[in-house]
Backbone bond lengths (Angstrom), bond angles and torsions (degrees), N, CA, C in turn:
res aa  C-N    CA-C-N  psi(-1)  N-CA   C-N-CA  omega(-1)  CA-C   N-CA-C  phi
1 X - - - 1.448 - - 1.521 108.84 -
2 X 1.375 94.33 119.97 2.140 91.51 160.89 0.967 108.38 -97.30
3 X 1.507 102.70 151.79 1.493 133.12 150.46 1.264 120.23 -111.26
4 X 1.695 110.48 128.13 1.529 120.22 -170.99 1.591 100.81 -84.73
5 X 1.661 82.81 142.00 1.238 121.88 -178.85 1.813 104.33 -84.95
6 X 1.693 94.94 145.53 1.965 88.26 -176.84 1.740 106.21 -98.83
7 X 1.565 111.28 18.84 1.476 105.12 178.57 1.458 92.64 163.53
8 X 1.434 102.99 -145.54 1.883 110.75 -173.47 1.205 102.81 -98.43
9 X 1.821 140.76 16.36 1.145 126.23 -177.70 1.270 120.14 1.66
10 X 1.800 93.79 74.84 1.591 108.09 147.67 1.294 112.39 57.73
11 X 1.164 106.75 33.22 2.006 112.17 -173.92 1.780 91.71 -142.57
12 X 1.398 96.79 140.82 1.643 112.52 174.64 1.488 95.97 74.29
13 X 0.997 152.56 51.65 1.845 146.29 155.13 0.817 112.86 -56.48
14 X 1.804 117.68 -37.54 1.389 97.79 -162.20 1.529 108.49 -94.50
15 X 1.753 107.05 -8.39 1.474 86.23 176.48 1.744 126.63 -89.24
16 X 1.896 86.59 10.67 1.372 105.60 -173.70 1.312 99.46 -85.18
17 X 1.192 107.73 -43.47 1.876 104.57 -171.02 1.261 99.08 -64.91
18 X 1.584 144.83 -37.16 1.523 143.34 -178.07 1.551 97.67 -64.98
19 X 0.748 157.48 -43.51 1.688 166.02 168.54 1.386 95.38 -28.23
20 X 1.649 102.41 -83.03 1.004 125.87 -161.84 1.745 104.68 -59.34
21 X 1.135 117.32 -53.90 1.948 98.84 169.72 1.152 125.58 -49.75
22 X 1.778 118.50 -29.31 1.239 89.80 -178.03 1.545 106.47 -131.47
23 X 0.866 95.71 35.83 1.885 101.12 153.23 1.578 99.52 -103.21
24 X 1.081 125.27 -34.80 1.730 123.97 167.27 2.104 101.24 71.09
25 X 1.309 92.08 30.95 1.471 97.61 -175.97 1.165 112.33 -87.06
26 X 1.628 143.65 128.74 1.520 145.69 170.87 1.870 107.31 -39.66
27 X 1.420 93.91 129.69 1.333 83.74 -176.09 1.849 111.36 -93.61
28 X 1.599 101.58 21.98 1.754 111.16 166.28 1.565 102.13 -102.18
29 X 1.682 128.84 55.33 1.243 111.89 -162.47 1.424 77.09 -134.40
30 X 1.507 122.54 112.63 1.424 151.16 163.33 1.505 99.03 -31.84
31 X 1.746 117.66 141.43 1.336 152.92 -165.52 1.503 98.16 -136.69
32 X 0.705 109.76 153.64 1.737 134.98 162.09 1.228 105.88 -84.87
33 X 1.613 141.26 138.05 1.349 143.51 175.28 1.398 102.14 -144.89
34 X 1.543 119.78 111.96 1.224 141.20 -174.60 1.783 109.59 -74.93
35 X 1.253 117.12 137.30 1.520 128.66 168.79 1.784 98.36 -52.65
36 X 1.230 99.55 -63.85 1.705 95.26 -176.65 1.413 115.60 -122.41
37 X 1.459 125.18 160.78 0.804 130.18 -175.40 1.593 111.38 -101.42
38 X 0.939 112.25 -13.72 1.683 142.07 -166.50 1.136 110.26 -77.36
39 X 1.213 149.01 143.49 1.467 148.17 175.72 1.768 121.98 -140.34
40 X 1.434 95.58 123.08 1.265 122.64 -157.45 1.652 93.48 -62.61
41 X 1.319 91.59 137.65 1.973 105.06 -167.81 1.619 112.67 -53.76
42 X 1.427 110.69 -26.99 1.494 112.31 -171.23 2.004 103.24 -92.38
43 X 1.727 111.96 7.55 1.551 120.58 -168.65 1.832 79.07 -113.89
44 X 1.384 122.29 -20.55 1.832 121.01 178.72 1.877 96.81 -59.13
45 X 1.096 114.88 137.25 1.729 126.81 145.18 1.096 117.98 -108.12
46 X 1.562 108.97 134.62 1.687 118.55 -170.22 1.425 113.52 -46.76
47 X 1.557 133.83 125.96 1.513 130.71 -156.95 0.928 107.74 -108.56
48 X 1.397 142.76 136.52 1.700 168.16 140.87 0.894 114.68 -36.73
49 X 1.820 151.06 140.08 0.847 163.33 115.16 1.868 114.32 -13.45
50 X 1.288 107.69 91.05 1.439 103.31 178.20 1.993 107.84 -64.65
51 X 1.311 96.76 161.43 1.409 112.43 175.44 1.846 112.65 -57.27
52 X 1.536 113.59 140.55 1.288 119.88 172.64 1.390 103.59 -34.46
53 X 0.925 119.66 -77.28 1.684 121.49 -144.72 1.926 103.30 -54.02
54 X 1.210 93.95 -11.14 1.940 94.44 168.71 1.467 115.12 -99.85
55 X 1.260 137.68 21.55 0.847 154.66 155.16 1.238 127.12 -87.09
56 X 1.545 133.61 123.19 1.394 131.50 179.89 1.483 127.23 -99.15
57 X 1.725 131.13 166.04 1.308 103.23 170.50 1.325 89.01 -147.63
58 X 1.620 131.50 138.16 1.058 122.82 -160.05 1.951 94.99 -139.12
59 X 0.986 164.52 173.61 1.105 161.94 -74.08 1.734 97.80 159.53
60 X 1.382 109.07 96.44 1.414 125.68 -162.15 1.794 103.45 -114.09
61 X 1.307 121.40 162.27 1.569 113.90 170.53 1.278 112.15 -112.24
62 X 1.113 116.67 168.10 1.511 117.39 -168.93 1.791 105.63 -65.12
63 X 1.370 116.25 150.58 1.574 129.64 -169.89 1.771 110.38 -144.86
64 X 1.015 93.12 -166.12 1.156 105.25 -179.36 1.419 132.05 -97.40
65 X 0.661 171.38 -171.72 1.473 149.74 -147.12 1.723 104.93 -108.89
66 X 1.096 110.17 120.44 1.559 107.63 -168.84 1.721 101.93 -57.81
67 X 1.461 91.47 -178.12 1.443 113.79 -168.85 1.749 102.36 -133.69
68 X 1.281 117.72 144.44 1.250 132.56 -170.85 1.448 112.63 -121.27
69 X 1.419 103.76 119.21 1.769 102.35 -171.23 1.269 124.54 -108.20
70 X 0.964 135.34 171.64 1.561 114.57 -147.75 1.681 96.91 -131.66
71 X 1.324 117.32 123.83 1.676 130.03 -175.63 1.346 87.56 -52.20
72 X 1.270 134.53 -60.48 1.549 129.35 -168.64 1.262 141.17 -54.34
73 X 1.452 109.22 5.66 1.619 136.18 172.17 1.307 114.00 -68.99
74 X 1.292 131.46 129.95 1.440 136.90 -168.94 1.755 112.19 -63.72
75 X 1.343 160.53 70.54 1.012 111.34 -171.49 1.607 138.92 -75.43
76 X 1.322 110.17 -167.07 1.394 110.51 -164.22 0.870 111.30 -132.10
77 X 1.781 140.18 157.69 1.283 128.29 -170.59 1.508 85.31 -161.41
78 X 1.327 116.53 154.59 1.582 143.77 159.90 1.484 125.88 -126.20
79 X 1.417 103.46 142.75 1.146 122.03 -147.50 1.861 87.81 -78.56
80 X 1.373 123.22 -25.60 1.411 101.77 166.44 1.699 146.99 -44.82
81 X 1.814 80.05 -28.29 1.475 89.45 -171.31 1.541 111.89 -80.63
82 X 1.023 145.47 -11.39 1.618 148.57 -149.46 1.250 104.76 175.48
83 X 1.182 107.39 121.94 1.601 112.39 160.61 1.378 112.74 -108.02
84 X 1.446 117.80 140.59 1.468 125.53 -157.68 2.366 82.88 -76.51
85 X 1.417 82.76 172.61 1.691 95.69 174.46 1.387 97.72 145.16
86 X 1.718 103.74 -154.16 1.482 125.93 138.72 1.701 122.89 -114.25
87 X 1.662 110.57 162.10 1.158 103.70 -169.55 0.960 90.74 -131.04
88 X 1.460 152.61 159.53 1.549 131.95 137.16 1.867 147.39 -32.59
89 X 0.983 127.69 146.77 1.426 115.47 170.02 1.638 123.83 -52.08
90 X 1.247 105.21 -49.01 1.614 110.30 154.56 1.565 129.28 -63.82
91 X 1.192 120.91 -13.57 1.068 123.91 176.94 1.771 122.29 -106.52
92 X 1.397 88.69 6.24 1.882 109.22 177.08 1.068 105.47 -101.63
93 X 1.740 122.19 -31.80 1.242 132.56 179.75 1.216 119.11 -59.59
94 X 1.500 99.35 -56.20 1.851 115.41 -173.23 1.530 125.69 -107.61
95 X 1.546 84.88 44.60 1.849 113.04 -176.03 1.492 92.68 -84.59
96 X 1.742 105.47 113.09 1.761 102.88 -179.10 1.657 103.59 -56.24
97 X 1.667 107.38 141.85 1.782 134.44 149.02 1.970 93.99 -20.60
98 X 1.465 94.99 121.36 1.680 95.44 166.82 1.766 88.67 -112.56
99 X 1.565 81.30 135.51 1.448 121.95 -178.40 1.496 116.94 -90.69
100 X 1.621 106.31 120.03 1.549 102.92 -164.77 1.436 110.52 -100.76
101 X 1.297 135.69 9.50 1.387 135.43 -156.90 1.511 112.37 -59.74
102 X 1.866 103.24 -56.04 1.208 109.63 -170.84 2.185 106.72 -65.01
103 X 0.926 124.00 -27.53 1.400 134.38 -169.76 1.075 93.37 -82.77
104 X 1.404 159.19 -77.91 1.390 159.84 120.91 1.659 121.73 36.46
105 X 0.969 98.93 -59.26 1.440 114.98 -169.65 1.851 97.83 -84.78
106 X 1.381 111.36 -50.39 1.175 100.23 175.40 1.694 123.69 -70.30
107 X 1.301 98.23 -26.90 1.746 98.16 158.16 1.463 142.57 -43.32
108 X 1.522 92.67 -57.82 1.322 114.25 157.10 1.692 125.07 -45.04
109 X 1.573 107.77 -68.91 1.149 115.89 154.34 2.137 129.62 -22.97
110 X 1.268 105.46 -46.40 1.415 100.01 -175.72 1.305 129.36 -109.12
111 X 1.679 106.83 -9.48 1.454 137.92 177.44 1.494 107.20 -111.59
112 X 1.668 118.78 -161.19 0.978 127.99 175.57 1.838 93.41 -142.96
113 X 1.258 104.00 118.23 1.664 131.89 174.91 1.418 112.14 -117.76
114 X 1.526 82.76 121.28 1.758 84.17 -167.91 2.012 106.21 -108.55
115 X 0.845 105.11 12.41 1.637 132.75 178.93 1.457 141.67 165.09
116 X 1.557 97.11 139.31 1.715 86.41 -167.87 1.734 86.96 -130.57
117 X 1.381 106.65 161.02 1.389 115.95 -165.79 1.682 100.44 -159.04
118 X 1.567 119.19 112.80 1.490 133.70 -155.03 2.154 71.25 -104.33
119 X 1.925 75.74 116.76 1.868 81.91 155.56 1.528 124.84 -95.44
120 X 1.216 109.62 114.55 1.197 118.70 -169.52 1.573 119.32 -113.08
121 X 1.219 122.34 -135.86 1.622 108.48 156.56 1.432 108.28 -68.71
122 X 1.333 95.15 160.70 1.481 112.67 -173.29 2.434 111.49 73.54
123 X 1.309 86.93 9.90 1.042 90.53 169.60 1.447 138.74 32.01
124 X 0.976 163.63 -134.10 1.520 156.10 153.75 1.392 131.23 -56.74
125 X 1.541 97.31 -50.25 1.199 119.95 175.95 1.848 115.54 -58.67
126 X 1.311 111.62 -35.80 1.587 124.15 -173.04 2.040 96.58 -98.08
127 X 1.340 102.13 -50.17 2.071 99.98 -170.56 1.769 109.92 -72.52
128 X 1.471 112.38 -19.11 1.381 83.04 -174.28 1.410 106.17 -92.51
129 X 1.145 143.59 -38.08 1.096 135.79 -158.71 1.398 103.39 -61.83
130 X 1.398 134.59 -1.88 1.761 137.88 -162.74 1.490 89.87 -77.17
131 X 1.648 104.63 -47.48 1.597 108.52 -161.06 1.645 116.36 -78.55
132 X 1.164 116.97 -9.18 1.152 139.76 162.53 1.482 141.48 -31.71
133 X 1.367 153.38 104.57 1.250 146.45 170.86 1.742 110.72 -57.07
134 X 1.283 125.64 142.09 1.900 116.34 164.97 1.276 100.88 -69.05
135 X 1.344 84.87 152.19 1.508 97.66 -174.48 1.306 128.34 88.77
136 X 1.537 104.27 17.62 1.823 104.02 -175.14 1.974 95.46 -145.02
137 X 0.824 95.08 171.46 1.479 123.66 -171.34 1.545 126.08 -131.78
138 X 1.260 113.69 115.86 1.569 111.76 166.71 1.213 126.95 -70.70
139 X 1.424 134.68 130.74 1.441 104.36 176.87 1.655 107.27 -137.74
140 X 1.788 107.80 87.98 1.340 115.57 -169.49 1.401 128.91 -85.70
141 X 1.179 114.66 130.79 1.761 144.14 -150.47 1.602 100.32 -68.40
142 X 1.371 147.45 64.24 1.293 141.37 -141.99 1.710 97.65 -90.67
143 X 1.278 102.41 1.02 1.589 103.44 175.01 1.781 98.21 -105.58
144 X 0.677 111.53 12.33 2.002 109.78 179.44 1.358 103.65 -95.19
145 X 1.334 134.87 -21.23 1.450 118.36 147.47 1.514 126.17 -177.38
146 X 1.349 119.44 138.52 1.224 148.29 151.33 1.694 117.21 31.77
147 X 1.241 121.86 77.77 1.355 138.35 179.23 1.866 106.16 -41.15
148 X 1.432 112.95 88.81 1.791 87.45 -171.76 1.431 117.89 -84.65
149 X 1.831 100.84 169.56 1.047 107.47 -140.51 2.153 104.49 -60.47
150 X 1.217 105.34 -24.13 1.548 81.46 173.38 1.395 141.59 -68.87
151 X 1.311 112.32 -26.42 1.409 127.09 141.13 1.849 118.35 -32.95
152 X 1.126 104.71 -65.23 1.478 111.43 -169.69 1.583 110.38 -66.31
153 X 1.843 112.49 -35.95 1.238 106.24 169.65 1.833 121.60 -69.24
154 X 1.475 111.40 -7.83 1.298 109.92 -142.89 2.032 71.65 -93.88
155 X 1.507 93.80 -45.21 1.788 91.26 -169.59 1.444 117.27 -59.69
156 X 1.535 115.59 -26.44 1.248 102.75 169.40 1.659 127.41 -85.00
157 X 1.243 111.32 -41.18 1.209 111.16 160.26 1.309 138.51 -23.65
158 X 1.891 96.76 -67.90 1.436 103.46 167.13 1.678 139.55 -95.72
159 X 1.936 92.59 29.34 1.144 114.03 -156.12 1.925 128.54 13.36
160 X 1.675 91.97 83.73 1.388 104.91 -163.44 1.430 103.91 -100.90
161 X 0.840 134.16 126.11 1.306 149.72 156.13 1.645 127.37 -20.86
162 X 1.031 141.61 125.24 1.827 125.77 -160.94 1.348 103.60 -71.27
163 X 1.127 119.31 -31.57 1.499 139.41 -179.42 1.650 108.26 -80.08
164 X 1.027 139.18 -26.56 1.307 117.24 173.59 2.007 93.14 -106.35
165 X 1.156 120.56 -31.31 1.806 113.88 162.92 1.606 97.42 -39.43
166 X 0.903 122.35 -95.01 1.673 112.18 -178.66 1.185 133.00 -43.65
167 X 1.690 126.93 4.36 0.997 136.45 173.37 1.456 105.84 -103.12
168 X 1.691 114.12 -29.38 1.727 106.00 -173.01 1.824 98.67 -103.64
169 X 1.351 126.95 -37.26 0.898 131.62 -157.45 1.709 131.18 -108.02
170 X 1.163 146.49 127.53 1.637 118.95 -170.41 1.494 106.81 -76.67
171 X 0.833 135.99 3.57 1.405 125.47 163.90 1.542 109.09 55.45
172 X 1.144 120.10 43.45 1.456 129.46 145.87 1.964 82.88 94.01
173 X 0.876 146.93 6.96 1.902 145.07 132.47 1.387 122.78 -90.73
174 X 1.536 104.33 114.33 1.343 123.55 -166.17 1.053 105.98 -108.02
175 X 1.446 131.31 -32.67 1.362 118.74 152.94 2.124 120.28 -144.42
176 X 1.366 121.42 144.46 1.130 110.71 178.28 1.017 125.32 -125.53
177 X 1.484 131.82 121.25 1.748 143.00 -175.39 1.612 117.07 -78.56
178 X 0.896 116.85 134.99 1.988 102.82 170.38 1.445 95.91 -122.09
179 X 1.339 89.41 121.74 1.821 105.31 172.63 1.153 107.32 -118.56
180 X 1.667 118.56 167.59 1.510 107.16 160.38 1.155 149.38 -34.17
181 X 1.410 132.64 141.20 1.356 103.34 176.98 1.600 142.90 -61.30
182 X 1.270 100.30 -41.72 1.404 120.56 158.65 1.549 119.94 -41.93
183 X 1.554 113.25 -16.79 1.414 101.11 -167.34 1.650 102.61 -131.21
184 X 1.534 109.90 30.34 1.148 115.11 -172.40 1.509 114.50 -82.60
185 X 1.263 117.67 -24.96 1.365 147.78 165.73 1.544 105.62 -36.17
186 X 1.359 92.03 -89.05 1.536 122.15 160.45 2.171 121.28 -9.99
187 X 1.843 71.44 -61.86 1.747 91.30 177.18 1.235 105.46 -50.57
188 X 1.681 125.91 -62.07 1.051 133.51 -161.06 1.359 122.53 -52.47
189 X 1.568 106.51 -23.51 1.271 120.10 -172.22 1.746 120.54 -84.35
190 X 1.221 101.09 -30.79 1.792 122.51 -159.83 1.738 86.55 -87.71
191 X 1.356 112.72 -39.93 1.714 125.45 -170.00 1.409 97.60 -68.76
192 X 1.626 136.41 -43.37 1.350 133.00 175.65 1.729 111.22 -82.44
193 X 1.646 118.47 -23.76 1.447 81.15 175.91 1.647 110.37 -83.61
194 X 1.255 116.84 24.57 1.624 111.30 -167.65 1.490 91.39 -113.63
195 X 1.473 124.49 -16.77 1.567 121.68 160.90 1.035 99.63 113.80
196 X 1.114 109.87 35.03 2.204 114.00 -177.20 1.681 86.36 -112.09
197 X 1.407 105.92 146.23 1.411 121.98 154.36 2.052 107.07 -101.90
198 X 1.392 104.79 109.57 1.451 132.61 -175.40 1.815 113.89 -108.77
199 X 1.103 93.11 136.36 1.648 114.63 -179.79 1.307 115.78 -132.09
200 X 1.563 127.46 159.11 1.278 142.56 129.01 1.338 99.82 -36.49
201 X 1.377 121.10 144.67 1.570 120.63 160.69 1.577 97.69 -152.01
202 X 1.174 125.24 1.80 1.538 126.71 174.28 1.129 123.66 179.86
203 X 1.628 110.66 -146.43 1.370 105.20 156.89 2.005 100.83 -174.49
204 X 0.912 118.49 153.47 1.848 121.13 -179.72 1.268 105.95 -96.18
205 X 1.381 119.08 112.43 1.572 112.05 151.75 1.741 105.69 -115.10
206 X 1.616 77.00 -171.80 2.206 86.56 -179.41 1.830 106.91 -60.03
207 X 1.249 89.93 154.55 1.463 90.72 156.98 1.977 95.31 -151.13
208 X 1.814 87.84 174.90 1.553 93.14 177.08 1.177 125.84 -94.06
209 X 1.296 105.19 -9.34 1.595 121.39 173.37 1.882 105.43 -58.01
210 X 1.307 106.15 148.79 1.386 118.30 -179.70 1.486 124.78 -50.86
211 X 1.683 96.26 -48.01 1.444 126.58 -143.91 1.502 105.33 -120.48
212 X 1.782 118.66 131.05 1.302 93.11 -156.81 1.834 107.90 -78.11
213 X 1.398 119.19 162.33 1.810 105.56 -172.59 1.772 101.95 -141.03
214 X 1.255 108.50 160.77 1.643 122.99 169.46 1.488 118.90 -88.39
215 X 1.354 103.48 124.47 2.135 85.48 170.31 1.586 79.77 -141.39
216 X 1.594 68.01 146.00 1.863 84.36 167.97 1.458 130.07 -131.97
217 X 1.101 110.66 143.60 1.173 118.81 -162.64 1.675 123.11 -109.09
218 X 1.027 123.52 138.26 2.075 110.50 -172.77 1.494 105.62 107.20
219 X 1.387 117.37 -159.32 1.306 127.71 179.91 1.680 107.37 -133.00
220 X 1.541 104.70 142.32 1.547 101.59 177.63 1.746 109.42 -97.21
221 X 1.651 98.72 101.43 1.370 96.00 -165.54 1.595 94.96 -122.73
């Protein structure tokens, strides 16, 4: 399950401040800001296996037996988290870190969460595999939702790569839970009345690799 992120919480500055010198762009120059970040299953296109070298593998401890989530889960979104409009470029930037404790805790509390993993620097590609058992695999849905627009300005600007964007940046997921599958539904629901906008974004099965790793699949659009 994701949870949307309200910007770059304070991760990657400095490759933001390099952006920002030399695109030499006003930072009062209007963005697009989407109601949801989430994308409605019939707005999903069937997703591809991206190439190895975009794939990560990061050094996980032993867990509990992963959980497998199911693309077919409704997601959910609240109108707390984002209000559709425009915002400024400076004002996308210095959108305070949303804090997941209270949403989290009550998750835990009413479901069964068998890992949670805060994307921070090092972005998806580097935080999930921490939360991880060996021997398992992420495999995240990059068409399940909506690249926002500061991300997308930051990648074109500083013509960044999709593969190192998900390596420096969370790309609009600030934090992600793996629950059962069966109760992913569920998740989605307990995550919006606490004012989180929540998605499907994958799911963990086995793999033969040692070490637990990320692959992704879709387009980051």
């Amino acid at each position: 399950m994701a949870l949307a992120s309200s910007g770059p919480h304070s991760n990657g500055y400095s490759l933001i401040r390099k952006v920002l010198e030399l695109s030499a762009i006003p930072l009062t120059t209007p963005l697009e800001t989407p109601a949801s970040l989430a994308k409605a299953p019939s707005d999903q296109v069937s997703p591809a296996q991206v190439s190895p070298e975009q794939a990560s593998t990061a050094q996980a401890p032993s867990a509990q037996a992963p959980s497998a989530l199911p693309s077919s889960a409704q997601p959910a979104s609240s109108s707390s988290s984002s209000v559709p409009g425009e915002r400024s470029l400076g004002e996308q930037l210095l959108a305070p870190t949303r804090i997941y404790v209270k949403p989290t805790l009550a998750l835990i509390q009413a479901l069964e969460v068998h890992a949670l993993a805060h994307i921070t620097g090092g972005g998806i590609t580097e935080n999930l595999p921490r939360v991880l058992p060996k021997g398992t695999q992420a495999l995240i849905d990059l068409d399940s939702w909506s690249l926002p627009p500061i991300f997308g300005w930051l990648r074109e600007q500083g013509n960044i790569a999709d593969a190192e964007l998900l390596r420096t940046f969370n790309c609009g997921v600030g934090m992600i839970a793996c629950v059962p599958a069966e109760q992913a539904e569920a998740a989605c629901a307990q995550l919006a009345e606490s004012g989180e906008q929540a998605w499907v974004i994958g799911s963990i099965q086995a793999s033969e690799e040692a070490r637990a790793s990320v692959h992704y699949r879709g387009s980051l659009t």
